[in-house]
C-alpha positions, -999 to +999 in steps of 0.1 A: +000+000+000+014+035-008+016+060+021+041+064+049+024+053+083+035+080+099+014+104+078-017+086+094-037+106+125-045+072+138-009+063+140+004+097+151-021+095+182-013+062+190+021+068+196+013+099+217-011+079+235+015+054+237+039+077+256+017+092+275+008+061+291+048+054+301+052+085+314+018+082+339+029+045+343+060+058+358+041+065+389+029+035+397+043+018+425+072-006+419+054-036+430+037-028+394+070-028+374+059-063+363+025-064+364-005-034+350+021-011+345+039-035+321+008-050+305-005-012+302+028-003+282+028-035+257-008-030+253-004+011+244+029+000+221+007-022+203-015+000+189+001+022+167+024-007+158-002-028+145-014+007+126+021+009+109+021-032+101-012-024+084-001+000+063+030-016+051+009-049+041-001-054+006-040-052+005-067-031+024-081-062+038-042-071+057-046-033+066-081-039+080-072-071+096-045-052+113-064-022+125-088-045+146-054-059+163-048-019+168-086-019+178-084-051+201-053-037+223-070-002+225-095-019+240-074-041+265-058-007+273-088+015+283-099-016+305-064-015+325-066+027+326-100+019+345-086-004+366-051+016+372-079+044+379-099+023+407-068+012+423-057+046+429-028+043+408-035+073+387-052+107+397-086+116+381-070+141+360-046+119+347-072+093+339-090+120+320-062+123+296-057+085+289-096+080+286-099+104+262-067+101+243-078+060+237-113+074+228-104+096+200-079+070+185-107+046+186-132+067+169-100+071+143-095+034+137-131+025+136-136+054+107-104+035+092-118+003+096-147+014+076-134+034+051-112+002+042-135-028+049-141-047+018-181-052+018-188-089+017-207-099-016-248-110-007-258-139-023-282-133-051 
């Protein structure tokens, strides 16, 4: 597929979603290292690279395939902000951020996803 990744929205705020969620994981106590604040960081690193392994794939329906990985960690990730969030791990402000951040790149992919979907053919 032509294009640079990098020139995508979605991509460009994953990533910033993606370091956003190291720097708040820093915070969390070090009990953590190993635990939420590592799955929180492989699940936030995962997004925009499954964005960019989409893009460099051959066909939109790779590019789709890899957007719902994109989709699918986004979604692992707002469930371990909430739960950072109801442990205490995080302030409200903070969660603010992250929640919204993982919002808007999911409104972004799921416009992606259907902009790129091939339809499926009805049976006559």
């Amino acid at each position: 597929m032509s294009g640079d990744y990098r020139n995508l929205i979605a991509w460009q705020k994953a990533k910033r979603l993606a370091l956003d969620v190291y720097r708040c994981t820093r915070m969390f106590p070090k009990d953590e290292t190993y635990g939420l604040s590592s799955q929180m960081r492989r699940a936030a690193v995962s997004v925009p690279s499954n964005i960019a392994e989409g893009k460099g794939r051959h066909s939109h329906k790779d590019l789709v395939h890899f957007l719902y990985q994109a989709r699918g960690s986004l979604l692992e990730l707002e469930t371990q902000i909430s739960i950072a969030r109801g442990l205490e791990y995080m302030d409200q402000p903070a969660f603010e951020i992250l929640e919204s951040e993982t919002e808007e790149v999911g409104r972004i992919l799921n416009g992606l996803i259907n902009r790129f979907q091939v339809p499926t053919q009805k049976p006559s």
